[in-house]
C-alpha positions in Angstrom: -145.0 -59.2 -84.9 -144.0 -58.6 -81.5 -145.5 -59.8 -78.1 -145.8 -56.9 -76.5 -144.9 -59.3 -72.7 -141.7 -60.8 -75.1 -141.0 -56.9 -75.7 -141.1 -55.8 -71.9 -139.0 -58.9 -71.2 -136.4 -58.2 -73.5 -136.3 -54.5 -72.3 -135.4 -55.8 -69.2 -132.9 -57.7 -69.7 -131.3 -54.6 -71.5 -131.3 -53.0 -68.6 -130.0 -55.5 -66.6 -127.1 -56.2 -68.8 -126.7 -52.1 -69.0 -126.8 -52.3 -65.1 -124.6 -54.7 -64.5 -122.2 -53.4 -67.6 -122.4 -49.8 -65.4 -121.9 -51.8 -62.0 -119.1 -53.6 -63.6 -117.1 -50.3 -64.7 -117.6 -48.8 -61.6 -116.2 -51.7 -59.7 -113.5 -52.2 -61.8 -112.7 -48.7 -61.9 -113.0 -48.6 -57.9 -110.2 -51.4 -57.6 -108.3 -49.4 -60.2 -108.4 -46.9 -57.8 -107.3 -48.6 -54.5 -104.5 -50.5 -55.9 -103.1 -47.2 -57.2 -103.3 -45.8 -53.4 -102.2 -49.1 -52.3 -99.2 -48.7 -54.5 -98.1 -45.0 -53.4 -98.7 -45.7 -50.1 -96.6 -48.8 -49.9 -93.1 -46.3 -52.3 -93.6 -44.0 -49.6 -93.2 -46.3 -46.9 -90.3 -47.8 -48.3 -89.0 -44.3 -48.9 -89.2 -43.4 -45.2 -87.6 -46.3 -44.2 -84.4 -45.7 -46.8 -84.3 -42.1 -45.7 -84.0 -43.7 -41.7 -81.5 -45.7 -42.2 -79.2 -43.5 -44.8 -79.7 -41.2 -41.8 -78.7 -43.7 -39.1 -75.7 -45.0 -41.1 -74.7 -41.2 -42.1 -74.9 -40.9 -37.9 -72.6 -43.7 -37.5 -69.9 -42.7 -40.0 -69.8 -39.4 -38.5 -69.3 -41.0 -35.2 -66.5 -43.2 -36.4 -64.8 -40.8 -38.3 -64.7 -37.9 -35.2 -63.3 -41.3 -32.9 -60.8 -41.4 -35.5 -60.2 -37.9 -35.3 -60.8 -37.5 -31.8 -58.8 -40.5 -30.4 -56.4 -42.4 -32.8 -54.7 -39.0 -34.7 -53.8 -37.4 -31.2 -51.8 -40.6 -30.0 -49.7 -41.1 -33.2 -48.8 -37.5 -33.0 -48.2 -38.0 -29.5 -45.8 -40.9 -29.9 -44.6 -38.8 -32.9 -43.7 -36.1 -30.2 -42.6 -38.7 -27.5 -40.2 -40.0 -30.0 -38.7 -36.8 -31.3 -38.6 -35.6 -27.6 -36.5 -38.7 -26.6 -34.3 -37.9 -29.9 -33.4 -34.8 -28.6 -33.2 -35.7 -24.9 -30.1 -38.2 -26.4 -28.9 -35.9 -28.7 -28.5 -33.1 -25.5 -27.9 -36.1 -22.9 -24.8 -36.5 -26.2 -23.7 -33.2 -26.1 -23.6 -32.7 -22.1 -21.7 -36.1 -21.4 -19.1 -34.4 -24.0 -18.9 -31.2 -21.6 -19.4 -33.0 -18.2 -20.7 -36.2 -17.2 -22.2 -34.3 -14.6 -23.9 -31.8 -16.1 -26.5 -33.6 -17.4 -27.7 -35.2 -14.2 -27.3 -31.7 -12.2 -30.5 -30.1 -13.6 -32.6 -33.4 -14.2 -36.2 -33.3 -12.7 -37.8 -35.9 -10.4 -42.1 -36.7 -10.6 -43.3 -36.8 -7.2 -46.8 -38.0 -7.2 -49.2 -35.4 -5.9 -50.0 -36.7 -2.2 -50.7 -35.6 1.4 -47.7 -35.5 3.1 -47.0 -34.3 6.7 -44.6 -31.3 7.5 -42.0 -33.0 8.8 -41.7 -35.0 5.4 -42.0 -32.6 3.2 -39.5 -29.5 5.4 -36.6 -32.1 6.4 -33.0 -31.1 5.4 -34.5 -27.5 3.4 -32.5 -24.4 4.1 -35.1 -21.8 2.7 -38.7 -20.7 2.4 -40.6 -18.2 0.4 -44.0 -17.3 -0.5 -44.6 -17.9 -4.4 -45.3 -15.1 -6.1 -48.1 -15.8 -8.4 -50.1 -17.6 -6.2 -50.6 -17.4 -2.3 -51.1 -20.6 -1.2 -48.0 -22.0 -2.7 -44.8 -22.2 -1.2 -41.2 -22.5 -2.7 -38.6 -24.6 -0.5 -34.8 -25.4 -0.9 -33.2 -28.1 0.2 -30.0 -29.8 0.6 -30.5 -33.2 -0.5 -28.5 -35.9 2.0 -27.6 -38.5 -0.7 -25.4 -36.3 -2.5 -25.4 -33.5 -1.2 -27.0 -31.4 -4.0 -29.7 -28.5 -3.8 -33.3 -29.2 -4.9 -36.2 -26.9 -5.6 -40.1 -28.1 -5.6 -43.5 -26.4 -4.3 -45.6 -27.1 -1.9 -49.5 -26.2 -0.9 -50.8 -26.6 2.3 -54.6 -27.9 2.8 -56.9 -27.4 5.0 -56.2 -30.8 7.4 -52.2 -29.2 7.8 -51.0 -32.1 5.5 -48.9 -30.2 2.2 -48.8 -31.4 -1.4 -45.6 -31.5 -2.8 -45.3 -30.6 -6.6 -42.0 -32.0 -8.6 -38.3 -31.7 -7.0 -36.4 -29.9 -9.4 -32.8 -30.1 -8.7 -30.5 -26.5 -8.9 -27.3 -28.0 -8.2 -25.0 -30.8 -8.1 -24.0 -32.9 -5.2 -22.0 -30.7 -2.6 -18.4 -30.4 -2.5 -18.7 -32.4 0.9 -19.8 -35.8 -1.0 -17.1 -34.8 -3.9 -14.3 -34.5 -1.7 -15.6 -37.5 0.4 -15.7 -39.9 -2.6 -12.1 -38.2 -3.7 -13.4 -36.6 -6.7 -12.5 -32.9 -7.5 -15.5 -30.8 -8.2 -15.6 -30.8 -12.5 -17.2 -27.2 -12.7 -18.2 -24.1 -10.3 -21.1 -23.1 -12.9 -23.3 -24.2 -10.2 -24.8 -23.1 -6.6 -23.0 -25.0 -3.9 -22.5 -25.6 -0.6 -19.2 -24.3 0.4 -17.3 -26.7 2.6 -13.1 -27.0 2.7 -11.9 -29.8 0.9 -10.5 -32.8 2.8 -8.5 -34.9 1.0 -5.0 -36.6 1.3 -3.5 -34.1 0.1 -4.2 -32.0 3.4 -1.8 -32.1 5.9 -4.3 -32.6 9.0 -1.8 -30.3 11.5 -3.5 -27.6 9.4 -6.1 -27.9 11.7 -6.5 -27.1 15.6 -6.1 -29.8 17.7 -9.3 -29.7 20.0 -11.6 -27.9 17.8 -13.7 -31.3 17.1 -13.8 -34.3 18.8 -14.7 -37.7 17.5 -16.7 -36.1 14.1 -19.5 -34.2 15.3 -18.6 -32.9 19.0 -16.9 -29.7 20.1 -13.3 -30.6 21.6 -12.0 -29.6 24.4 -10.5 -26.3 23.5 -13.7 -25.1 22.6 -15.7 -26.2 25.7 -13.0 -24.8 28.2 -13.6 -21.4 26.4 -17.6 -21.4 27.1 -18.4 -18.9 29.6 -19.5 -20.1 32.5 -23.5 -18.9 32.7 -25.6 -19.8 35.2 -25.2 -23.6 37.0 -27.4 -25.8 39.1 -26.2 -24.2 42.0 -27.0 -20.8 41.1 -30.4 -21.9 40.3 -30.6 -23.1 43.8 -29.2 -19.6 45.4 -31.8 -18.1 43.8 -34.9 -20.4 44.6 -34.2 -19.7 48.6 -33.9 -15.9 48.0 -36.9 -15.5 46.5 -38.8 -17.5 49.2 -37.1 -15.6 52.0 -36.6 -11.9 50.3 -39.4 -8.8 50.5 -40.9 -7.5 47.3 -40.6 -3.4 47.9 -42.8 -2.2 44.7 -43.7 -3.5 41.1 -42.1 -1.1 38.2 -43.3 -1.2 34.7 -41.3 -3.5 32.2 -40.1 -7.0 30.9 -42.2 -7.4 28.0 -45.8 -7.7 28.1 -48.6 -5.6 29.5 -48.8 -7.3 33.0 -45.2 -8.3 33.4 -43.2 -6.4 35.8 -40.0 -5.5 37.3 -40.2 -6.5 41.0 -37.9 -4.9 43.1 -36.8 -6.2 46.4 -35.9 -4.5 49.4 -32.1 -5.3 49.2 -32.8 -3.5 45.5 -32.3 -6.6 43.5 -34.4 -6.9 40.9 -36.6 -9.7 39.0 -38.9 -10.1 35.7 -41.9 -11.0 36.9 -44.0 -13.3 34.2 -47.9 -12.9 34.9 -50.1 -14.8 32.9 -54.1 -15.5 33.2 -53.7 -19.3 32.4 -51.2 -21.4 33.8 -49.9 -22.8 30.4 -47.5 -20.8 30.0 -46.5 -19.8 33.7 -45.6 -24.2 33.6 -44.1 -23.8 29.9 -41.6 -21.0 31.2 -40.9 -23.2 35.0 -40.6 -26.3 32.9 -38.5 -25.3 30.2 -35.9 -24.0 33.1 -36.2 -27.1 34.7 -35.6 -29.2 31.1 -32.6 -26.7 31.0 -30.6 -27.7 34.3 -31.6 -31.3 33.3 -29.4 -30.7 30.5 -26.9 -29.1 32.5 -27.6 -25.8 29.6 -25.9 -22.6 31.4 -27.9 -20.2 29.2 -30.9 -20.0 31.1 -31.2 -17.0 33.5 -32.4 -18.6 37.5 -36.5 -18.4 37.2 -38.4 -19.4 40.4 -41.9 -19.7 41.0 -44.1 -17.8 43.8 -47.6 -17.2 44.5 -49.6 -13.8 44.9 -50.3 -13.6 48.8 -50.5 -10.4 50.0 -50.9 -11.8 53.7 -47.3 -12.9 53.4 -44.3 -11.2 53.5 -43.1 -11.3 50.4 -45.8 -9.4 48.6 -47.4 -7.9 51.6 -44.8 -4.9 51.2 -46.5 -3.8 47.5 -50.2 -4.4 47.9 -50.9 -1.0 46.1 -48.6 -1.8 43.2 -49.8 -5.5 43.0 -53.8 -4.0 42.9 -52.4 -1.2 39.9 -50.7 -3.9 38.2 -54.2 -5.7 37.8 -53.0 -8.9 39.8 -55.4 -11.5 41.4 -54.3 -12.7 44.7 -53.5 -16.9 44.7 -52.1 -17.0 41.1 -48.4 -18.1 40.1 -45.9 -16.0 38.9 -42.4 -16.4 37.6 -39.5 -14.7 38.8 -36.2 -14.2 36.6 -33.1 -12.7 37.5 -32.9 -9.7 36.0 -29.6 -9.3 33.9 -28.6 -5.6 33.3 -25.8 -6.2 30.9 -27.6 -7.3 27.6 -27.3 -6.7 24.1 -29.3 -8.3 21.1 -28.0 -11.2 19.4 -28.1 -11.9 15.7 -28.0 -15.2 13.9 -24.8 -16.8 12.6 -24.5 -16.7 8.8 -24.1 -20.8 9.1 -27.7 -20.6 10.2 -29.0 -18.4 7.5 -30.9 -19.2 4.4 -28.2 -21.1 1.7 -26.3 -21.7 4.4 -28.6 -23.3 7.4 -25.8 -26.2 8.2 -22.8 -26.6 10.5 -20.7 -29.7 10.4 -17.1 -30.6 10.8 -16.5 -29.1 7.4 -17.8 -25.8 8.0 -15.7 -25.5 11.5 -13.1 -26.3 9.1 -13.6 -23.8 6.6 -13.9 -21.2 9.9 -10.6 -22.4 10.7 -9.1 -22.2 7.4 -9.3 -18.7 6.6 -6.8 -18.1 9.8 -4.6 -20.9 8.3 -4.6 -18.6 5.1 -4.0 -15.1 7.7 -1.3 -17.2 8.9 0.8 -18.2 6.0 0.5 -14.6 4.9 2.1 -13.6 7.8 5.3 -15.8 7.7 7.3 -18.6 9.8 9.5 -16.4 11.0 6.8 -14.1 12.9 6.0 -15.4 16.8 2.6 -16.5 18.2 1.4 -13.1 19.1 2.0 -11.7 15.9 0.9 -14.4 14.0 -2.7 -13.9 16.3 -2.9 -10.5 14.6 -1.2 -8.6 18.1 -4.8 -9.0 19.1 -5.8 -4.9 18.2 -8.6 -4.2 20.6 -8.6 -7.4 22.3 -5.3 -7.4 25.5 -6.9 -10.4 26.7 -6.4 -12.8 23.6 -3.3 -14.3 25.2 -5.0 -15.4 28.1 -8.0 -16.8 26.6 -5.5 -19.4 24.3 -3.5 -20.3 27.6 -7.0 -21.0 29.0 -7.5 -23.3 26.1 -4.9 -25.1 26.4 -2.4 -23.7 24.3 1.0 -22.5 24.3 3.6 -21.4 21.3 5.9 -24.1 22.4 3.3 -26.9 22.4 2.0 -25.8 18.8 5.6 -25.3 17.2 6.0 -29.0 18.8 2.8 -30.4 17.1 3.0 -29.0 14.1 -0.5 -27.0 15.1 -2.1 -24.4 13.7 -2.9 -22.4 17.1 -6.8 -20.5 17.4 -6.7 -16.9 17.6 -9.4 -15.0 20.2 -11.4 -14.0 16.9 -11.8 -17.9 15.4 -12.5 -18.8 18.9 -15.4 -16.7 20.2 -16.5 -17.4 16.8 -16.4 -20.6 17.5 -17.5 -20.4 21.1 -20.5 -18.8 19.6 -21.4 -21.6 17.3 -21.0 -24.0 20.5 -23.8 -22.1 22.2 -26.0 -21.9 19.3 -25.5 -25.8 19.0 -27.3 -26.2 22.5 -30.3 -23.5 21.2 -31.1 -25.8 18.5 -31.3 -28.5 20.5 -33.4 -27.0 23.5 -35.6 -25.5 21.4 -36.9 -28.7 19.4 -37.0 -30.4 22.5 -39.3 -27.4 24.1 -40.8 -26.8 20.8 -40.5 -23.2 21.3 -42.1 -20.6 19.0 -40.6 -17.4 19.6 -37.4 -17.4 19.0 -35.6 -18.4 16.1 -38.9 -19.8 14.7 -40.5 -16.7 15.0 -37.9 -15.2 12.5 -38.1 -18.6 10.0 -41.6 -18.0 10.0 -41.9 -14.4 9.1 -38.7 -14.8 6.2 -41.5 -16.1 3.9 -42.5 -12.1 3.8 -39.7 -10.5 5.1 -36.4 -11.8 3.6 -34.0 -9.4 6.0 -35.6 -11.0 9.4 -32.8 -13.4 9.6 -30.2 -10.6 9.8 -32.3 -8.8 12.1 -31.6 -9.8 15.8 -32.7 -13.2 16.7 -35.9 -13.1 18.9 -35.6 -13.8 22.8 -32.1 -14.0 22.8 -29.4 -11.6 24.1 -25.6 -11.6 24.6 -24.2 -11.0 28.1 -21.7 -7.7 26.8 -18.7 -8.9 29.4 -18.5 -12.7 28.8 -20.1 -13.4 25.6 -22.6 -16.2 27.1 -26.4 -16.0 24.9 -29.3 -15.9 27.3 -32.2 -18.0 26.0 -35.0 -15.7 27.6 -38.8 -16.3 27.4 -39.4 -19.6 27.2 -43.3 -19.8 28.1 -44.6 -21.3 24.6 -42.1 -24.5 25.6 -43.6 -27.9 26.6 -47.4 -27.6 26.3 -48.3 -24.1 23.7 -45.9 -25.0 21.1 -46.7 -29.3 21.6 -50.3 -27.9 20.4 -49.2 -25.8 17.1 -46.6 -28.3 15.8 -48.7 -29.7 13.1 -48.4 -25.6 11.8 -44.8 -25.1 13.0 -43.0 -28.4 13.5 -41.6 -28.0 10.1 -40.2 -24.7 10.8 -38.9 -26.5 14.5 -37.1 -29.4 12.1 -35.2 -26.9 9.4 -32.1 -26.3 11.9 -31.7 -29.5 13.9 -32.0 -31.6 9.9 -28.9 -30.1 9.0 -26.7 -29.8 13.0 -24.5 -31.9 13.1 -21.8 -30.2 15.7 -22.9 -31.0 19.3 -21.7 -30.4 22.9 -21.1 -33.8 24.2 -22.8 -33.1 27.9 -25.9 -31.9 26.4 -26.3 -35.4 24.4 -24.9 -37.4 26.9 -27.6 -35.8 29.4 -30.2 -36.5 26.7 -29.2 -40.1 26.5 -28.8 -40.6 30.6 -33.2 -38.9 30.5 -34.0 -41.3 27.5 -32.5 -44.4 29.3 -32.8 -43.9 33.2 -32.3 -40.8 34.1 -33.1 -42.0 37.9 -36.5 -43.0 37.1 -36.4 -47.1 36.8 -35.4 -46.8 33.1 -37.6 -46.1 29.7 -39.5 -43.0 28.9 -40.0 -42.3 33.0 -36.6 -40.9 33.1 -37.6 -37.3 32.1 -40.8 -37.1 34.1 -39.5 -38.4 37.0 -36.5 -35.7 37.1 -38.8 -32.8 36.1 -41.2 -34.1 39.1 -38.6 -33.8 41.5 -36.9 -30.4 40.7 -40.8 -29.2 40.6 -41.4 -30.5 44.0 -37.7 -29.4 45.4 -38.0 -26.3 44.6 -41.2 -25.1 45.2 -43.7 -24.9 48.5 -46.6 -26.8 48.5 -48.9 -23.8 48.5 -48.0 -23.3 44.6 -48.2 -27.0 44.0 -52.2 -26.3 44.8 -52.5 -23.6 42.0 -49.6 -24.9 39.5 -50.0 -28.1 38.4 -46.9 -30.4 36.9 -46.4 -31.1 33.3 -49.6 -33.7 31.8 -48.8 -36.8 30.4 -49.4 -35.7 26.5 -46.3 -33.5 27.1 -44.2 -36.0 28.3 -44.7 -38.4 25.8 -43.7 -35.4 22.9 -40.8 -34.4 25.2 -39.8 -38.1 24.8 -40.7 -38.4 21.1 -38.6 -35.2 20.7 -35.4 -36.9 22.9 -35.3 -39.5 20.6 -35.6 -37.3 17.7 -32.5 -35.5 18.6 -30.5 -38.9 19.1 -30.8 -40.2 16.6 -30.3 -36.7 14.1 -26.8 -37.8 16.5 -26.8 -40.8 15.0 -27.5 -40.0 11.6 -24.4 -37.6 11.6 -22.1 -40.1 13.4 -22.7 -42.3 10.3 -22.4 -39.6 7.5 -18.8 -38.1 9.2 -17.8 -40.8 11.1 -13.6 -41.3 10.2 -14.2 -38.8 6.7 
């Protein structure tokens, strides 16, 4: 029998056990659950974390290999290259020693590294300049290198500041037949561009050429300064100072150059070029210059004196109306020059032209030489006159080598080879030219033979056109170095542009006129002014207050202190190019 209490108990319990059998599954079945979550979640994490760092170390090997790449295979080929470069270069260097030991030097190229440099650096000793053709702001220069005498090549670029860069020196030539002949080695081959000189060696009986011609390496002798015509001197300077201060202007003509210059015409009917200028600049540039000029004892230099526009005095008052046309303003300076009638334009000498801007003893020499050559043509047995060619067209040829000095007797007697009248104006000509370089560096004048330097860089005939401001007297040969109103202050402002062009001529002179240098060194030294650099401004201060009134001393004032101090720079300049050339042909 059953309690039914026993019976309810016992169903409870059933159902508790049931319950906490179902309770039991769930749970158990619950923490299945979770650790298979738990599980993924933690594969998955470990996944992403394998995938990061096979793609961080699949970064890093693609790094290091494109280093490798990158880096380390372009040097070994380089030194690869190097190496078979440098095989090469000895194989060639091999191959040229067999030809010529010089042959292989002549066409090496020298690194310059690329830096600022200033004109005067970067132009000394070239001979030629032209505008590269595929770029325009580069420019090609030659040069004749003064160690040995060879020709070298390079490009420069000018910036903004007027510095240049210089790219690398290429060399076109080998060292000059001057340094061959000097170091009494024949020249090995003529495959090469070269700087003609004649050939001084033992061998070369020195009666072959004229005594006279040069004097003590790099002056002109005697023969050739008796020969210079005689120009203009100190004392004509002075004749014409006092007539213009006591002579009557008549009218003003149109002419001499620029739009207010004119022909003034006195009332004796000589004539002047009168120089009118709205700034006084170049009215003291032109005065100075002429002043610098008789310093020098220069004969070139036509008179010039200086007057002022005063129509209440009786110089001027005669052409008021012409003064009034001609757009002058009463109180301003003006300079008068003689005028010269009997002008013609003068060219440049081939010395002076590109590929051959030099003249030394050895290119007198080689002048020289081809008269030697005339001469032995000709025969012993032919006298002086015919040996001079009979002198064609020239009947005065006789008298102009007595005037030098010479005589058939006294060359027979010497063993000398006598100058015809053709060598000699030649020669006479070169003299002059000698005293142009010089004056203009010194004045630092623009426009003349720097004019035509400057334009050959577009316009490769201009140096076989007439030379600019200068003409030849027809009758007595002498050049007249005209317009000179850019000297002394206008061209001392430009020389960073132009002083390269100002250097190209006086780097490779080396032929002087011994009164011009000594009156350069007798300025540098004293020159009357208590010694030092007040030589030159003292002497231009007194033939400035000699030789005008003080009524233009109120309106024109004297040179300023900046210009003196480049005058001097430029004095010393010129020495010592002297000096540089005494040491290179001294005894050689």
């Amino acid at each position: 029998m059953y309690d039914i209490k026993s019976i309810e108990t016992g169903e409870k319990d059933q159902d508790i056990v049931t319950t906490y059998c179902t309770s039991s599954s769930v749970s158990t079945s619950s923490s299945i659950a979770d650790f298979s979550t738990t599980a993924n979640s933690m594969s998955l994490r470990r996944r992403r974390i394998f995938q990061r760092q096979a793609c961080l170390l699949s970064v890093m090997a693609a790094f290091s290999l494109g280093l490798a790449l990158g880096v380390f295979v372009p040097m070994v080929g380089m030194s690869a290259a190097i190496t078979s470069d440098l095989l090469i270069d000895r194989v060639n260097q091999t191959v040229e020693v067999e030809k010529s030991p010089v042959d292989a030097e002549a066409f090496s190229v020298s690194f310059v590294k690329e830096r600022k440099l200033p004109a005067e650096e970067v132009f000394r000793n070239a001979f030629h300049l032209e505008q590269d053709k595929n770029a325009d702001d580069l420019m090609i220069v030659k040069k004749l290198e003064p160690s040995d005498g060879s020709i070298k090549e390079f490009k420069v670029q000018r910036t903004p500041d007027g510095y240049f860069r210089k790219g690398p020196e290429v060399r076109l030539s080998k060292p000059s037949l001057t340094d061959q002949v000097l170091s009494g080695n024949e020249p090995k081959s003529r495959n090469h561009i070269s700087v003609e000189f004649v050939p001084i060696t033992p061998s070369t009986p020195m009666q072959e050429h004229p005594a006279g011609v040069i004097d003590n390496d790099i002056y002109w002798g005697d023969v050739v300064e008796r020969s210079l015509p005689r120009g203009f001197s100190n004392g004509d300077a002075d004749k014409w100072n006092k007539y213009v201060m006591t002579s009557s202007v008549s009218r003003l003509e149109t002419g001499c150059g620029r739009m207010q210059n004119r022909m003034v015409v006195f009332k004796d009917g000589s004539r002047a070029c009168a120089r009118y200028r709205q700034n006084t600049d170049q009215i003291q540039g032109e005065l100075f210059s002429f002043y610098l000029g008789q310093l020098l004892n220069l004969t070139n230099l036509a008179p010039s004196a200086a007057s002022v526009i005063d129509l209440e005095t009786e110089t001027w008052s005669g052409a008021s109306l012409d003064i009034s046309n001609a757009q002058w303003k009463s109180s301003r300076p003006v300079v008068l020059t003689k005028w010269l009638p009997d002008l013609e334009p003068a060219g440049i000498p081939t010395p002076f032209q590109p590929l051959e801007r030099h003249l030394n003893k050895f290119d007198v020499w080689n002048i020289t030489a081809e008269q030697t050559k005339t001469n032995k043509a000709v025969g012993p047995q032919k006298g002086l006159l015919d040996r001079l060619g009979a002198t064609g067209g020239q009947p005065d040829g006789d008298t102009e080598l007595e005037a030098a000095g010479f005589s058939q007797n006294a060359s027979q007697s010497q063993g000398l080879t006598p100058l015809n009248s053709t060598v000699l104006n030649r020669l006479v000509e070169l003299a002059q030219w000698s005293d142009l370089i010089v004056f203009d560096y010194l004045i630092a004048n623009l426009d003349r033979v720097v004019n035509n330097l400057y334009n050959y860089q577009w316009n490769a005939d201009i140096m076989a056109a007439p030379a600019h401001n200068l003409a030849r007297q027809i009758n007595s040969q002498l050049l007249v170095f005209l317009d000179n109103e850019s000297g002394l202050l206008h061209g001392y402002r430009l020389l960073k542009k132009y002083e390269a062009y100002h250097g190209l001529l006086l780097d490779n002179l080396c032929v002087f006129r011994r009164p011009t240098i000594e009156a350069l060194r007798w300025l540098r030294d004293d020159g009357g002014g208590g010694g030092g650099s007040g030589g030159v401004e003292y002497q231009l201060q007194q033939l400035f207050e000699r030789s005008t009134s003080p009524q233009l001393r109120d309106v024109l004032p004297s040179l300023p202190d900046k210009s003196i101090k480049i005058l001097n720079d430029r004095i010393d300049r010129v020495l010592g190019q002297v000096q540089k050339c005494r040491d290179l042909f001294a005894d050689r």
